[in-house]
N, C-alpha and C positions, 0 to 999 in steps of 0.2 A: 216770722211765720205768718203766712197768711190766715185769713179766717175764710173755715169752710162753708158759710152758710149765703156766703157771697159769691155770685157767676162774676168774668172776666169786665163786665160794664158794672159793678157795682149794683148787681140785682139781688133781693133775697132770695133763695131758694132752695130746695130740700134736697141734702146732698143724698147721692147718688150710692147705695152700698151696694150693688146688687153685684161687684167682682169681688167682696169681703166672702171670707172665709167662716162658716157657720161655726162657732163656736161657743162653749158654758163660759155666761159673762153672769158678773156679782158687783155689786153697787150697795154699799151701805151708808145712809147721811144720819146726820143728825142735829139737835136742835135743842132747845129750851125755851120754857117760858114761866118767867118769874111771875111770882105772885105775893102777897101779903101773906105771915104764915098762918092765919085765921081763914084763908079761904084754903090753903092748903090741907088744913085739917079737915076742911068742910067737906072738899072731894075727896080723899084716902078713908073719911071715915064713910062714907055715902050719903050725906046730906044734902046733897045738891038739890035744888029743885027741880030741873030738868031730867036729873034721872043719874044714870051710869054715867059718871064724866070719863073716868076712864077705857068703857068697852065700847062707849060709842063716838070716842075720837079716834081709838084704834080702826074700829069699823071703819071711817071715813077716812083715815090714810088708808084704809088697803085699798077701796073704793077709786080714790084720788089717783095712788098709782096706777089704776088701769084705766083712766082714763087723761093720761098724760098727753097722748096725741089731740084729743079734743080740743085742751087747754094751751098749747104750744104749738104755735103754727107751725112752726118746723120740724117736730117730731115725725118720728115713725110709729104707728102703731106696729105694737112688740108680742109675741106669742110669752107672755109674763108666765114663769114657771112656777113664782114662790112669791110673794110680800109677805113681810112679816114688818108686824110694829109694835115697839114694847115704849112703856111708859114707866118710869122710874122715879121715884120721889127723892128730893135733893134739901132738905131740910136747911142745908147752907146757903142755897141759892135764893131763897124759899122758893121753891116752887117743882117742876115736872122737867126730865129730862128723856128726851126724845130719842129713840135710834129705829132707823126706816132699811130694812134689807131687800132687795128687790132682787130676784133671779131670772134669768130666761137663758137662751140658744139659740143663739138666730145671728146678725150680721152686724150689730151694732150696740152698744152698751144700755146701762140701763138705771143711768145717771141719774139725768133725770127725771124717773119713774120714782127713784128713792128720794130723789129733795122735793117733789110732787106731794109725795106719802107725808113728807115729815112735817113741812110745810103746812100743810092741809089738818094733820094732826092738831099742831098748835092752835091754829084757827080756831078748831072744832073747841078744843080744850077753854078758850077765850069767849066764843058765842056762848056753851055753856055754862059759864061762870059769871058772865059780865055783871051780871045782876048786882054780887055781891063785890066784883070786885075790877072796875072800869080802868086802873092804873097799871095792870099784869101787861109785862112788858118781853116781847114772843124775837128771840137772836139764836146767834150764832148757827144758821145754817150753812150748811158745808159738807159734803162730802169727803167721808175722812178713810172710806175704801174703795178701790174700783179694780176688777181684774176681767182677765179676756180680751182675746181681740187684739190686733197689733200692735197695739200700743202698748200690752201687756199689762204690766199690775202697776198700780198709785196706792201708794199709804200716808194719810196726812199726818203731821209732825206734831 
């Protein structure tokens, strides 16, 4: 299988949807970011010093999703219908467990719009924190939904 992001000379360039079929495309990723469980208590209880770690890393993945094309040379900028980002606490992991939903209708998926979101989430969650706690360690991103679009539906295992 070739790679679409490369013309016939090995050039990069921004693939071409505009014979794609307009269709409701759904992308949900998600991610984690471990932490010590002392800093975890710190943000669920609200002691951060910066403020809301949780509302304002959600803010900045929804933020982050819509501005995917900025960040990704080869994106399309997307008529984004929905982001959603929730933040979950994982007391096993210790730490934050990430899910990034991204929706639109238009010609192309919206992949990475949601590993943008969720991505950008963890960051936020990490620049917020660092203070107390510089060893929180931000994985497993991956897209674990994806529907619409010819390629149809993906669910990760």
């Amino acid at each position: 299988m070739a790679l679409t992001h490369f013309d016939d000379s090995g050039a990069a360039h921004m693939v071409d949807v505009s014979d794609k079929h307009v269709t409701d495309r759904v992308a949900v990723a998600e991610g984690w970011i471990r932490m010590q469980p002392e800093t975890l208590d710190t943000i669920m209880d609200g002691r951060a010093k910066k403020g809301d770690v949780i509302g304002v890393a959600r803010l900045a993945g929804i933020m982050a999703a819509k501005r995917t094309s900025d960040l990704i040379p080869l994106c399309h900028p997307l008529p984004i219908t929905k982001v959603s980002v929730d933040l979950e606490p994982d007391t096993a992991l210790p730490g934050l467990r990430i899910t990034a939903t991204v929706k639109t209708t238009g010609q192309t998926g919206v992949e990475m719009e949601a590993l943008t979101a969720a991505s950008t989430c963890a960051l936020t969650v990490y620049d917020m924190a660092k203070a107390v706690d510089k060893a929180m360690e931000i994985g497993g991103i991956r897209v674990v939904l994806k529907d619409g679009g010819k390629s149809g539906r993906y669910e990760a295992q």
